[in-house]
C-alpha positions as CSV (number, residue, x, y, z in Angstrom):
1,X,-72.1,1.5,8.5
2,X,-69.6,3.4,10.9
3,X,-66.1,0.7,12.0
4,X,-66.8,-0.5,15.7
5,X,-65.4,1.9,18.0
6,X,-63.7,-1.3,19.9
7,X,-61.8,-4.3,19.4
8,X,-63.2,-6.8,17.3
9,X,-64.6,-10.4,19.0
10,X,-61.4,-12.8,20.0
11,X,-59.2,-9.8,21.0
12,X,-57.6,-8.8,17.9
13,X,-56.3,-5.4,16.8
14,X,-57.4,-3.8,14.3
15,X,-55.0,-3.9,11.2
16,X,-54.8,0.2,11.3
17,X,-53.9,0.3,15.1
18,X,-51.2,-2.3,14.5
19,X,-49.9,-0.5,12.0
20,X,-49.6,2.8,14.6
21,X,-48.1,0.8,16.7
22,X,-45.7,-0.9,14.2
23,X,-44.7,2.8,12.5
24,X,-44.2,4.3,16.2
25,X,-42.2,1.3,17.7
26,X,-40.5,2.6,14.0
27,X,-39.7,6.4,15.2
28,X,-38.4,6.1,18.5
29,X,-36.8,3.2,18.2
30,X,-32.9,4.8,18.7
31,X,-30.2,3.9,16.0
32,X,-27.9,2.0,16.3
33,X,-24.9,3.2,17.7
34,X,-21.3,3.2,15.2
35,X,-18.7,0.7,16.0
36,X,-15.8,2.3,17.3
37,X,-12.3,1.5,14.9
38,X,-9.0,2.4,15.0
39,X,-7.4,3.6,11.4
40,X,-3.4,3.4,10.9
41,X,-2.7,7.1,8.9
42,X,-0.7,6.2,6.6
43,X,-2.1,2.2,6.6
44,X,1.6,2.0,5.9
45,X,4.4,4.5,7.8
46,X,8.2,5.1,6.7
47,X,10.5,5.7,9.4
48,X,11.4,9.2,10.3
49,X,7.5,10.3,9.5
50,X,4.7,10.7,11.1
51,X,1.6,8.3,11.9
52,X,-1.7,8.6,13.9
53,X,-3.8,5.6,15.1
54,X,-7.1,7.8,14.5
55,X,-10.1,6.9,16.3
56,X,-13.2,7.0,14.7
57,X,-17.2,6.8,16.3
58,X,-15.8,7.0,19.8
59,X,-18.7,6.6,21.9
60,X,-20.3,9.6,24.1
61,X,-20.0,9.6,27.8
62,X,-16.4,8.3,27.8
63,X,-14.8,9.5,30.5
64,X,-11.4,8.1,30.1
65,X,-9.0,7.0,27.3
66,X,-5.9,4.5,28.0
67,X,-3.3,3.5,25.2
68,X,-1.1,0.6,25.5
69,X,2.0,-0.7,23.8
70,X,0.7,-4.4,22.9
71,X,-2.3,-6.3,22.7
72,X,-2.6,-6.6,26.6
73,X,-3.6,-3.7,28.9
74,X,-0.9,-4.0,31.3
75,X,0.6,-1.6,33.7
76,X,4.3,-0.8,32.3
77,X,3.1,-1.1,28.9
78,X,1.0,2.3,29.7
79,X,1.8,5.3,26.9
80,X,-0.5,7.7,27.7
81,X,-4.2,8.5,29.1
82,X,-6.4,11.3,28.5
83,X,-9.7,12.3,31.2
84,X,-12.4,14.2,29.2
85,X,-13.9,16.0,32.1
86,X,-10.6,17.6,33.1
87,X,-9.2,17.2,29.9
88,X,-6.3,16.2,31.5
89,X,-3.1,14.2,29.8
90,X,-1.4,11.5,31.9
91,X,2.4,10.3,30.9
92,X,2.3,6.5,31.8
93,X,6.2,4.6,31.7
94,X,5.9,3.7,28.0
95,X,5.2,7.3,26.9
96,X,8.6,7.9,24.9
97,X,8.5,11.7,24.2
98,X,7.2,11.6,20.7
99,X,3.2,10.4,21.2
100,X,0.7,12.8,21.5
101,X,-3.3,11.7,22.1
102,X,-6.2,13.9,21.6
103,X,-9.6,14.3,22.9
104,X,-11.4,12.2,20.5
105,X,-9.0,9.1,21.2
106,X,-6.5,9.5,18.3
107,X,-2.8,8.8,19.3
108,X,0.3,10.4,17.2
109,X,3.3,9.5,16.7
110,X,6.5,11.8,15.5
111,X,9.3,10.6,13.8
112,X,8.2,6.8,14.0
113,X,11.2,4.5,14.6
114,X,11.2,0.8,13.3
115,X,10.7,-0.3,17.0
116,X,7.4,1.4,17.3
117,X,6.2,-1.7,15.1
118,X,3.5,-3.7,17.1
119,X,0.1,-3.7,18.3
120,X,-1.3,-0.7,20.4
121,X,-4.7,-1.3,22.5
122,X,-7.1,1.5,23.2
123,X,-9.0,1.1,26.5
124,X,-12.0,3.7,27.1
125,X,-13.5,4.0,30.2
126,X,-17.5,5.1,30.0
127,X,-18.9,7.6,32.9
128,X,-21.1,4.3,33.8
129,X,-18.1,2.4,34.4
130,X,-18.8,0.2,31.1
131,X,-14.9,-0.9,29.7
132,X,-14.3,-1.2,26.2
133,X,-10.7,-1.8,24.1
134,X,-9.6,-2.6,21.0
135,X,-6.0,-3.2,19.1
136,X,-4.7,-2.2,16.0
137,X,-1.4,-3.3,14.7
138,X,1.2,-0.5,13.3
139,X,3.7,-1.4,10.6
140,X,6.5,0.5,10.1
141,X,9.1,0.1,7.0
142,X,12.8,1.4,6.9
143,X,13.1,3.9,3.9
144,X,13.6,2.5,0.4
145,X,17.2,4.0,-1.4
146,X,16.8,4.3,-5.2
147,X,17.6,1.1,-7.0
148,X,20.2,0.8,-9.3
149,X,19.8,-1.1,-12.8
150,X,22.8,-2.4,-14.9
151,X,23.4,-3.8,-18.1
152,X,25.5,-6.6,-19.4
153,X,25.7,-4.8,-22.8
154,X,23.9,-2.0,-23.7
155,X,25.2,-2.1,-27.2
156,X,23.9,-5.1,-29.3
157,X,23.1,-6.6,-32.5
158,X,19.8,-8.0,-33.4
159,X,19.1,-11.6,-33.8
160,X,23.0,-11.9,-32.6
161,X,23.3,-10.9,-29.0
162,X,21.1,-11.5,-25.5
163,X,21.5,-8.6,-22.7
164,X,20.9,-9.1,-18.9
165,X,19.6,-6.4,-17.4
166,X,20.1,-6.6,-13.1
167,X,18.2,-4.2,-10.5
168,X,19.9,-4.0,-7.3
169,X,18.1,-2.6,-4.0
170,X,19.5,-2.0,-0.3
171,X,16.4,-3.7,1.1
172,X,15.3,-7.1,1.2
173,X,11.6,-8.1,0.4
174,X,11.0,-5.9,-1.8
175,X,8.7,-6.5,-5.0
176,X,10.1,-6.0,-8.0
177,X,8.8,-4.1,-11.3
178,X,10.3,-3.2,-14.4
179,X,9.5,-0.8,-17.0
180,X,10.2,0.1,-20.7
181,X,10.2,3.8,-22.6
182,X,8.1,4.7,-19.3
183,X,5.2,2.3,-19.5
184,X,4.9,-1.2,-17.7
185,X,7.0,-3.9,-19.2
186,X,4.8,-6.4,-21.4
187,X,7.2,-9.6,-21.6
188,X,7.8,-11.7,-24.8
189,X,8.6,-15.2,-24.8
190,X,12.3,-14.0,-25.5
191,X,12.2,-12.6,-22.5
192,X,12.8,-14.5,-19.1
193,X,12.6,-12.8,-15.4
194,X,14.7,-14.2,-12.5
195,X,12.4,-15.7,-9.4
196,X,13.0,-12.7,-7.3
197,X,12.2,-10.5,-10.4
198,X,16.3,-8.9,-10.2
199,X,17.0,-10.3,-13.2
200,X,15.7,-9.9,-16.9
201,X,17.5,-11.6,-19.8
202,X,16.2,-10.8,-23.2
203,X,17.4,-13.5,-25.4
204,X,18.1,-12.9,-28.4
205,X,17.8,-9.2,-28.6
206,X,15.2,-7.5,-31.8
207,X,15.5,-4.2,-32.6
208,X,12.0,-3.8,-31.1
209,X,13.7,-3.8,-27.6
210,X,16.3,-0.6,-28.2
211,X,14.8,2.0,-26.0
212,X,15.3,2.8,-21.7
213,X,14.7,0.0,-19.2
214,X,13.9,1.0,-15.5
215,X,13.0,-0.9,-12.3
216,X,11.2,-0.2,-9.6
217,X,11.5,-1.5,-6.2
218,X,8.4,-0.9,-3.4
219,X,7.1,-2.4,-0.2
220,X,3.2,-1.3,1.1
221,X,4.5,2.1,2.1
222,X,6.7,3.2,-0.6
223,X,8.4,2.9,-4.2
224,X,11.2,3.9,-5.8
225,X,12.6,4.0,-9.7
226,X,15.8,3.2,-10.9
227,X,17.2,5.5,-13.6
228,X,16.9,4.8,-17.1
229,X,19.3,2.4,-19.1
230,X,19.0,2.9,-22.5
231,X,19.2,-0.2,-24.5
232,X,20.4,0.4,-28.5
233,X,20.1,-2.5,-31.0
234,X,22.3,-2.7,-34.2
235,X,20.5,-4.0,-37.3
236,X,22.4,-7.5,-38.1
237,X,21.0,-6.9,-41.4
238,X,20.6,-3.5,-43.9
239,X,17.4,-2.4,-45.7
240,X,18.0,-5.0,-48.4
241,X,17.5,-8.1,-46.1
242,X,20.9,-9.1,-46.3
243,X,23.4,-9.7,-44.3
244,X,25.9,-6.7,-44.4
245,X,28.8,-8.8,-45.4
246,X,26.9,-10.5,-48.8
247,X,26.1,-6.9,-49.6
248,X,29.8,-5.9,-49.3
249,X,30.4,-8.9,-51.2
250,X,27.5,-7.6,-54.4
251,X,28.8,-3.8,-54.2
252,X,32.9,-5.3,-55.0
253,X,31.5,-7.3,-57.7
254,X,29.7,-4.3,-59.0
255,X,32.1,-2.3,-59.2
256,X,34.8,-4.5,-60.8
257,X,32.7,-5.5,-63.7
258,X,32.1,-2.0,-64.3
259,X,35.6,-1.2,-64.4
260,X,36.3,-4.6,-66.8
């Protein structure tokens, strides 16, 4: 028996035409179109470097790109503006000599300066008139100097003496990391760290902590090691597991009874 050539009784569709119609609904329905973001390269800048706010999936049929210095799209807060068609660069009052933009929205800035910190809003004007903007924030750091770590002692005697080791850094905030022989410092219940991490005391010293202490101080865009303090620990006692005065003590007596 040959399928009837039209639709059933009670107006239904036939499961295979409703499946053509599900898998070409499937092949011209368009994707979906990329969200538009701005990404902060480095995520993190230094001062005296350079940083882009690169766009990424800017839509086609912009016409226009606007950048702003702060989250509001206001008039003197204007940097810079870029018209595709023309491809044409417009200087607005906030423009301060050292941002560039490009054609696909991405703004540059040389030689970044601790006031460029802030939020910057991209405005992009589409040929339909449709308005769009978005605001990223830029952080900027000051550069970090090299910390310097000293010792209270770098000369001790096991089971006898405690040492304080101090790392010092020209910048505040900073976290705090310390090292030893080059790997990351495991602490032992002898040793105590300060709240701010500046300060390590190792109390009392064991001849398993001679060897070269360093800090290191860092904030999200950079880090920077101390050099090395080397730490040497005198044994308190001698290979007999004595104390080097009762063994002074044995070699007298020694040698006086063999001289009786």
């Amino acid at each position: 028996m040959e399928p009837p050539s039209g639709p059933p009784r009670g107006g239904l569709v036939p499961w295979k035409d409703l499946l053509l119609a599900v898998s070409l609904l499937t092949l011209w329905n368009p994707p979906t179109t990329a969200q538009v973001t701005v990404e902060s390269v480095p995520p993190s800048a230094v001062e005296g470097k350079d940083v882009c706010l690169q766009v990424h999936n800017l839509p086609g049929g912009t016409a226009r790109l606007d950048w702003y210095k702060g989250a509001n799209v206001e008039a003197n807060c204007h940097i810079v503006s870029y018209v595709v068609d023309k491809q044409e660069t417009i200087l607005g009052p906030a423009h301060s000599g050292r941002e560039t933009v490009y054609p696909n929205g991405s703004l540059l800035f040389q030689n970044i300066t601790l006031k460029d910190t802030g939020y910057y809003t991209l405005q992009f004007i589409k040929r339909n008139y449709e308005v769009a903007q978005l605001t990223r924030q830029l952080r900027i750091f000051k550069p970090l100097a090299q910390p310097t770590l000293h010792a209270s002692n770098t000369t001790v005697t096991e089971d006898k003496d405690s040492v304080v080791l101090t790392c010092s850094s020209n910048y505040i905030g900073v976290s705090i990391h310390w090292f030893f022989n080059g790997q990351s410092l495991k602490l032992t219940e002898r040793m105590t760290l300060s709240q701010d991490n500046s300060t390590l005391t190792i109390r009392p010293v064991k001849k398993e902590d001679a060897g070269n202490y360093q800090c290191e101080v860092s904030n999200l865009a950079i880090s920077r090691k101390s050099d090395p303090v080397s730490l040497d620990v005198s044994y308190g006692r001698n290979n007999t597991g004595l104390p080097v005065g009762s063994v002074i003590v044995i070699a007298i007596g020694v040698l006086v009874g063999l001289a009786l």
